[in-house]
C-alpha angles and dihedrals in degrees: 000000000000129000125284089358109133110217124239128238119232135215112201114194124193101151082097130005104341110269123177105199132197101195101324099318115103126240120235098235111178148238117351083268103061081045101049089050090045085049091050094046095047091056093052098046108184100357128104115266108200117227085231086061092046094044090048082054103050105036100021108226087327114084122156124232100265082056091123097040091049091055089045082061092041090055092039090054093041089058090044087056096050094040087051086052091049096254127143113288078216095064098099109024133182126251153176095319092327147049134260130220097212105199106197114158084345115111132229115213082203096051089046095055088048095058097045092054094065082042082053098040094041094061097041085053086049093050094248086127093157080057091044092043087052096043090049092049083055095046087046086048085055102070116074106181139332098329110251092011114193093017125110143159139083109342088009101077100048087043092056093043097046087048088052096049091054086055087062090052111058084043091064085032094058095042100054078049089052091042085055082049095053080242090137111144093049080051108057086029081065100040092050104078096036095056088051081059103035104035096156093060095101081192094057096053096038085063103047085052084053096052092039090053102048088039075067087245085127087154088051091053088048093050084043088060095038090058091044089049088049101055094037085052099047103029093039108015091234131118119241110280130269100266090046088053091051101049085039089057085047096053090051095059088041100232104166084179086062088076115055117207094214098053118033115206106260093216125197139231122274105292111242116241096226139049115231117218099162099142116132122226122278119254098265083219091055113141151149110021083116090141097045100052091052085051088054085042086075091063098064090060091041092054085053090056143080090265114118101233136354113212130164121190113203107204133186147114124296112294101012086117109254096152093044093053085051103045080050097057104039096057083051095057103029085105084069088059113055091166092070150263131266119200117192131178104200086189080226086161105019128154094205097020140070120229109275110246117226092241086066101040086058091041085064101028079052088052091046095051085052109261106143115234112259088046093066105102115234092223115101097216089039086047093050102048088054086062100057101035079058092049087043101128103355136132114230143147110216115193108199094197117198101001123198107188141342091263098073096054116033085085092053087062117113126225121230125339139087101294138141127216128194125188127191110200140157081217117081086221098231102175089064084077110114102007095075140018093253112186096204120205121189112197122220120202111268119279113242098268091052091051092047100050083048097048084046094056088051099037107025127274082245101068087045095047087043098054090022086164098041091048081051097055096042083063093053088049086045088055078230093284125159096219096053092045090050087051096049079040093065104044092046087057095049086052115042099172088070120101127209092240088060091053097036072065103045086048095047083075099094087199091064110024083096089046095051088041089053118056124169091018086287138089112065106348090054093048098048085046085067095055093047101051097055092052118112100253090245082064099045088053092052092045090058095041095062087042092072088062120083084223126139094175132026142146134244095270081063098064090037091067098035087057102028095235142124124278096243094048095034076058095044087055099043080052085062095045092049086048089054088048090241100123129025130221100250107232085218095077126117124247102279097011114082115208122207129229134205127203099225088239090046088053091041088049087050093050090054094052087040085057089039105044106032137057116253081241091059095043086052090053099053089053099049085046092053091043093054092046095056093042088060089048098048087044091056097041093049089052094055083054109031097025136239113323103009083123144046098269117256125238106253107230118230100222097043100163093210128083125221094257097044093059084046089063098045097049091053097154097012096213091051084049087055093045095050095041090049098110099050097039082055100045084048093050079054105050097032083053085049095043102055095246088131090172112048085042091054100044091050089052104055083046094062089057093095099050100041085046090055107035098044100252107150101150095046083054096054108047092038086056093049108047080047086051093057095049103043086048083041092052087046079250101168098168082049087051093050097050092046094051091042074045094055100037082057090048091054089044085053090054092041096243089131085158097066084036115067094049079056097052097043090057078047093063094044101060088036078059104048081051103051097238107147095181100048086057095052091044076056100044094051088044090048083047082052087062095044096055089047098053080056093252093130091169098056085043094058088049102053078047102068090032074059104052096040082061091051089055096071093048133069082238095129089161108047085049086058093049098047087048096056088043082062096053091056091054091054094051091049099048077049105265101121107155083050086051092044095049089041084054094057099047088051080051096052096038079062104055114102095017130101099249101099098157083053089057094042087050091052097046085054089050089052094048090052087050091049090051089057084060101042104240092139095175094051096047093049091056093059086039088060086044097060094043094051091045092042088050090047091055099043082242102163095181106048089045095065082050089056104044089044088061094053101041081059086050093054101048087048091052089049099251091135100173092035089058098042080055103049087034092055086048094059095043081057094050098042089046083052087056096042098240111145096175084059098047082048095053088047086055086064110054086047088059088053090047089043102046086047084062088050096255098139090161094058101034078060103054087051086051088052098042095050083046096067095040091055092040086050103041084046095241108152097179093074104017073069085045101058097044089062091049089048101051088046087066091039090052093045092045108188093356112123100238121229122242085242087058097047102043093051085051093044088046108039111126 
């Protein structure tokens, strides 16, 4: 918005033609498409409109193909006309795959009228009726015309009906108020009209009687009946309602006093003739669920109360038992609904049977409620209004089984009364939203002991009792579905000789869990065909292509290289696929970053259409387009981490369907990036292994070192380098074999098993050699130099460094110099050269800034701090200390973080903060026992017995000596293994003297 403009308030009016107002002057708001998306977006203030429910509006189950981008321009030209008025640019604000009306200071006629009905309501129920008679004359002010005049299509339609029913109501609302006020004749002049119009609202009618009859017109209010008797007889085939035949009768006897003028009669609809009872029976195996039907529970006390409607939408992927829930429910609760109850199976997903129009279902739910055949109009809205005027007051329970779209059940609802409707839908129903109070229940597969509890009531409780993990695992295979485990069920039940292990084996086999869960044609294979056929082909596509990964849970990039598309239209399609239930929303995503989710059949299901649908060419596309995405990723990634050049450069592929910034907003915090895409950076380094494809296998798993460093996956490490390691031997790779065995020789390092590290390494540098990679052989030298320090031959160890570093020279590895620098500077302070090892510190810490290595940097700022506390410059050195704890936090480091912590918890016991210290000490023991590492825990050992013995606690100080002991003895590390026995015998020589910190640094520090 531009500078020193105020900006302007709004009125948007839809209870007539759509109007958008600036203090009284219309704005000129376009075309009947612009107007049709504004109107959308008006009656769902502040909440996301979907493009798919502004195209069905527009275009009406038509659109072109340029829909979305036509909406795109119909958005772009709305916010032109309201910049142009002055009016927020905010107003109308994209979101995830939709737009938003935020409302802010602007009014909604709509809104308004809303909020003075429960004013309204409130004060007739409180008796104010003079109040309530002036806050519905407002309300009724307040419409100018039908409301959305001129607009039609999709949400549209059922906006602008059930506006206009509302307008019925607070007519016959505001009339039974002026009747309690003896206001008769303004009463019936008003109904009047509006009974010639409406003849089939039995309320209507019943109040202008009453006014007629107490104006003293008694001919007039029998006339009035007559008319109403005439067109129920002849139109339904049904007599006037109760509450018309008792004030008829009345008139008739001319009893002013039947009629009180305090209270007028609150008639009801016309009475149906029969009962429905039309429930099935529910599934005898029916369990769990316990949440869900208390949720349902709620329903039966909402229906009761003064809420319009109560409707619940149970949601979820074929077979996860929707209409069995609901079946279930409903014959508990029948009892709450003496009216009766409707079933009806909509065949919304059906494999023999079309969807049921809504036309048909109210052709049979009209015959059950007892209106004979040739008296059902064959008008849908005529139709309909039958149905509610014979719902009209009613108590029933309705039960919508296997729905396909809105469309086919707006009509079923019923009007007012005290009903219940429940819908089952793989749809999640959307468009309901704002209309009704909607309680919305998806349902999840059942967890193992559901399934089993449901496998024991079909099968026995004693096979299951007798086989307990291998009915466990038949509800994994199952993906916990009701379907399948009612199919195993069966055939369990018609062989009995058969045990569950036996089938847990037949269903192991990925390429026939779906034929054994599909007999007949039929069972799961049949129900997720359903889903699939009716997917946009874009969608289809996207849903083989992810079936070729091994993947449960991924993100949208995913999607976006498997497909080779880009990352807004790869979301857009993974929207379809979530709306088919075909794919979940993982719960596991970050804020911002939605994550997917397969059920392991759906995913199965998706890798048989991939292999039956697509050529092998076009499977093998989509993998090694996968497989180059995520390596730029991971590069990228690793370079934030580990700095430029700390790897052999990728080759960059030419149709990456990700933009930069668009990488830049996925990898977020690189680290966290590495840690969610775990699974998937490990199962590609499999199958790309597997599959021959030595480099890409390789080059992801050397990618993968940070993460598993910091996070404490060595086993991940392992089995992703060697599977990298076969195929790159396999391939004839020799720069791949000599990054897995330098690999490898880092991963034993990490684990302190320095002895099995450095052959590796120095088969490492062969092959790195015979390879020409300069860099890889200094990574291996400074890692060899790692060793040497370790086994205590500090000499040998400063050597291989600056071999190390005159390699590094000739490389852009900014990072691994200043590693191998401050590994240098360790050296030096420990040969005794500590002002040598501080300044060579600094200069590793400076060579880092700017540039992306910030665990070098971290590393290096430990390293400073170790070397500060040889001097005894305590403050500085717990700074440093501070510094490394904070960076290593930021980055989700665990380890670095127990080094950090290690070094300040010495800092602190040499400073005499000796609580302080035991805390921060037991910290790091915790940290480094997260991470595996058992030196670290050792050295932490240490530093507690130092805090320990300062407290005077010789007994415990000991038994950390001892401990620490053992670990060194055992990891063969003879430096502090030296270490520990001086600070031992100096508790042994001062017996039960407390030491002195003096005492127990120069012990801990003796070279």
């Amino acid at each position: 918005m531009t500078e020193g403009v105020s900006l302007r308030r709004l009125s948007f009016r839809v209870l007539g033609p759509l109007k958008a107002e600036i203090e009284g002057e219309p704005l000129a708001l376009g075309g009947a498409r612009q107007r049709k998306v504004l109107a959308m977006l008006v009656l769902s203030a502040g909440q996301v409109v979907s493009v798919d429910s502004l195209i069905e509006a527009v275009w009406q189950g038509a659109p072109p193909t340029t829909a979305r981008n036509q909406i795109a321009i119909c958005i772009t030209a709305l916010r032109r006309i309201f910049r142009s008025a002055a009016v927020d640019d905010e107003l109308i604000r994209t979101a995830h795959h939709g737009y938003t009306l935020i409302q802010g200071d602007h009014r909604i006629d709509v809104q308004a009228a809303h909020a003075l009905l429960a004013e309204a309501r409130t004060a007739a129920a409180e008796s104010r009726t003079e109040e309530a008679a002036s806050c519905y004359e407002r309300l009724l002010d307040m419409w100018y015309g039908p409301p959305l005049e001129g607009l039609t299509g999709g949400h549209l339609d059922h906006a602008g009906a059930r506006l206009g029913e509302l307008w019925l109501d607070l007519n016959e609302e505001y009339a039974a108020l002026q009747i309690q006020l003896g206001r008769y004749r303004a009463a019936a002049d008003r109904l009047v009209t509006l009974v010639e119009e409406h003849p089939l609202r039995e309320q209507a009618r019943l109040h202008l009687m009453s006014a007629q009859h107490l104006a003293g017109r008694r001919a007039d209010a029998l006339e009035t009946y007559r008319a109403g008797r005439k067109v129920l007889v002849e139109e339904l085939g049904i007599e006037p309602g109760p509450a018309l035949q008792q004030l008829h009768r009345r008139i008739l006897q001319d009893s002013e006093t039947s009629v009180s003028r305090d209270q007028p009669p609150h008639p009801r609809t016309a009475a149906a003739t029969s009962t429905p009872a039309q429930l099935p029976l529910p599934a005898a195996a029916f369990t769990g669920r316990e949440e869900e039907i208390a949720l349902l529970d709620e329903l039966v006390h909402t229906s009761a109360s003064a809420e319009p409607l109560a409707i619940a939408a149970l949601s979820g992927a074929s077979g996860v038992g929707k209409s069995a829930l609901a079946i279930h429910w409903a014959n508990r609760v029948a009892e709450h609904y003496p009216d009766g109850q409707l079933f009806m199976d909509l065949c919304g997903y059906d494999v023999h049977e079309k969807p049921v129009s809504a036309m048909k279902a109210l052709d049979s739910s009209l015959r059950a409620l007892g209106v004979h055949g040739t008296l059902i109009p064959a008008d849908l809205k005529e139709r309909a209004a039958l149905y509610r005027s014979l719902m009209d007051g009613k108590r029933m329970l309705i039960v919508l089984d296997n729905v396909r779209s809105i469309d086919q059940i707006l009509p079923l609802f019923p009007g007012r009364g005290d009903c219940c409707v429940v819908i089952t839908s793989r749809d999640p129903l959307g468009d309901l939203t704002g209309d009704y109070p909607v309680l919305r229940i998806p349902l999840r597969p059942l967890n193992t002991d559901e399934a089993c509890r449901m496998l024991g009531v079909m099968i026995g409780p004693e096979r299951v009792g007798a086989e307990p993990g291998m009915a466990a695992r038949l509800a994994q295979l199952c993906d916990g579905l009701p379907l399948a485990l009612r199919i195993l069920g069966a055939q369990l039940v018609n062989k009995p000789h058969r045990s569950l292990s036996q089938l847990v084996t037949r269903l192991a086999d990925r390429r026939r869990r779906l034929d054994l869960l599909s007999p007949d044609h039929g069972g799961l294979r049949a129900e997720f065909a359903l889903s699939y056929r009716e997917l946009p082909p874009a969608a289809a596509q996207m849903y083989r292509r992810l079936g070729l990964l091994s993947l449960s849970h991924f993100s949208a990039w995913v999607g976006a290289a498997a497909l080779g598309t880009d990352l807004d239209h790869a979301e857009d399609l993974l929207d379809c696929l979530v709306d088919a239930q075909l794919l979940e929303v993982s719960p596991h995503g970050r804020l911002g970053s939605p994550r997917y989710r397969f059920l392991d059949l759906l995913r199965l299901f998706a890798w048989e259409r991939a292999h039956e649908e697509d050529t092998p060419a076009e499977r093998e596309a989509a993998l090694d387009r996968t497989v180059a995405t995520l390596l730029v990723l991971a590069d990228t990634a690793h370079e934030q981490l580990s700095g430029k050049g700390h790897l052999p450069p990728l080759p960059v592929p030419g149709d990456l369907p990700l933009a930069t910034r668009q990488i830049e907003h996925i990898l977020g915090c690189p680290m966290e990036w590495f840690e969610t895409e775990r699974p998937i950076l490990i199962d590609l380094v499999r199958v790309c292994a597997e599959s021959g494809r030595a480099f890409p296998a390789w080059a992801l798993a050397a990618r993968l070192v940070p993460l598993c460093e910091t996070r404490g996956h060595p086993v991940d490490w392992r089995s992703t380098t060697e599977w990298a390691l076969t195929a790159a031997r396999e391939a004839g790779d020799e720069l791949g074999v000599g990054m897995m065995l330098r690999s490898l020789g880092a991963l034993a390092i990490y684990q302190r098993q320095y002895q099995q590290a450095e052959p590796l390494l120095e088969q490492a540098m062969e092959h790195l050699e015979e390879a020409g990679d300069v860099q890889g052989r200094a990574l291996a030298l400074r890692n060899i130099a790692v060793c040497l320090r370790f086994a205590g031959d500090l000499d040998r160890a400063a050597d291989h460094c600056r071999a190390a570093l005159d390699l590094f020279d000739r490389t852009e590895d900014i990072s691994g110099r200043a590693h191998a620098v401050g590994l240098l500077a360790q050296i030096e302070v420990e040969r005794g050269n500590v002002r040598l090892g501080i300044r060579l510190t600094r200069q590793a810490i400076a060579a880092s800034e700017g540039d992306y290595a910030l665990r070098s940097k971290t590393q290096n700022i430990y390293r400073l701090a170790e070397a500060l506390l040889r001097t005894g410059e305590l403050r500085e050195a717990e700074r440093a200390g501070r510094k490394v704890v904070q960076l290593t936090r930021a980055q989700g480091d665990r380890m670095g973080e127990a080094y950090g912590l290690r070094v300040l918890g010495e800092v602190q016991w040499r400073q005499f903060c000796l609580d302080e210290a035991v805390a921060t000490l037991r910290d790091a023991y915790e940290a480094a026992g997260g991470i595996g590492d058992r030196f670290l825990q050792a050295r932490v050992q240490v530093d507690l017995a130092c805090a320990e013995a300062l407290r005077g606690e010789r007994d415990t100080a000991l038994l950390h000596l001892w401990e620490a002991l053992a670990a060194f003895r055992l990891l063969r590390a003879p430096v502090w293994e030296g270490h520990t026995v001086r600070l031992r015998k100096l508790l042994d020589d001062l017996g039960k003297e407390t030491p002195g910190v003096t005492e127990l640094t120069r012990a801990l520090h003796a070279s």
